[in-house]
C-alpha positions in Angstrom: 12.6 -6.9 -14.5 14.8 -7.0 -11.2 13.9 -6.6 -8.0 16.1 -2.7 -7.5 14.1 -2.1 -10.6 10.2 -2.6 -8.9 11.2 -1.0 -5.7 11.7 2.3 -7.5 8.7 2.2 -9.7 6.9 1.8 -6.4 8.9 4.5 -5.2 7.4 6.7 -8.2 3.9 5.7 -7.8 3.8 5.8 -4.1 5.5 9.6 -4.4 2.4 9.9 -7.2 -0.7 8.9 -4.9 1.0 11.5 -2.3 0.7 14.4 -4.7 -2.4 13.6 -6.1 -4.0 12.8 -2.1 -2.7 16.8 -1.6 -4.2 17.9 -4.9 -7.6 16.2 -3.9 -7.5 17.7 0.0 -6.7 21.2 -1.0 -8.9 21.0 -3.9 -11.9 19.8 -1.9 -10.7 22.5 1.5 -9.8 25.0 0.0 -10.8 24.9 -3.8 -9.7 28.6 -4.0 -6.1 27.9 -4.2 -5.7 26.3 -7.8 -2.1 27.2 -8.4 -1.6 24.8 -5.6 -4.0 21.9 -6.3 -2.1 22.3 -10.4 1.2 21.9 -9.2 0.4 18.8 -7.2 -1.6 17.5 -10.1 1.5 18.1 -12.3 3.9 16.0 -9.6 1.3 13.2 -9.4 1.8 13.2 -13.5 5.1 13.8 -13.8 6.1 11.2 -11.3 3.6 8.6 -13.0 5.6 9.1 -16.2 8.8 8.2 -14.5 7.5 5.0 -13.1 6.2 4.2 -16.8 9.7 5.0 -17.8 11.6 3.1 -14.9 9.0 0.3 -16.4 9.9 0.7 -20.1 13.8 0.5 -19.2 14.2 4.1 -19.9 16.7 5.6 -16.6 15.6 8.2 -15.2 17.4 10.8 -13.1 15.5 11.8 -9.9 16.0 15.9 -10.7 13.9 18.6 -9.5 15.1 20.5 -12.8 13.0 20.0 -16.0 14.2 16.7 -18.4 16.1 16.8 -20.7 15.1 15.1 -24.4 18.5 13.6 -24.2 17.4 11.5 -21.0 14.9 9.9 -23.2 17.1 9.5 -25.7 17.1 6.2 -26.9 13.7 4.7 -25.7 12.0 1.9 -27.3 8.3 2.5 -25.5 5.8 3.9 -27.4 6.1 7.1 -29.0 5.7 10.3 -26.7 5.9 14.1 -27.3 8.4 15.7 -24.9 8.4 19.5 -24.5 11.1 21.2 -21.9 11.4 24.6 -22.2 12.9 26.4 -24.7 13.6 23.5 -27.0 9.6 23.0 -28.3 8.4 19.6 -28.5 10.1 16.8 -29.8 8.4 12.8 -30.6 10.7 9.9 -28.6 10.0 6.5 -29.9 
């Protein structure tokens, strides 16, 4: 694996611990506001995945849309279930 490679699955797990340290300091503050602590749990997993991805040798776009199954098209990691919306789930291997 090359260098560019590791800095950006850094970059994804770095951006991960920052969403789930929010999750964790809203959740323990102000426990009240759950749609808040859930979407910073969902970033924290979401941005995990791509880090896995980068990892696997999968590209993936930096988007703040949802992915698309033809991203992941292609993959030879394990086998995953993707579901975007709209299009229902679908297994990448």
């Amino acid at each position: 694996m090359d260098e560019e490679a590791l800095l950006v699955i850094r970059r994804w797990i770095r951006k991960a611990e920052h969403d789930l340290a929010t999750a964790s300091v809203v959740l323990e503050n102000k426990p009240e506001v759950t749609d808040t602590v859930c979407f910073h749990a969902q970033q924290c997993v979401e941005k995990s995945l791509k880090a896995y991805l980068t990892f696997a040798g999968v590209h993936v776009a930096r988007t703040s849309g949802s992915w698309s199954q033809r991203s992941l098209s292609g993959t030879r990691s394990p086998s995953l279930m993707i579901q975007t919306p709209g299009s229902g789930s679908s297994t990448v291997t």
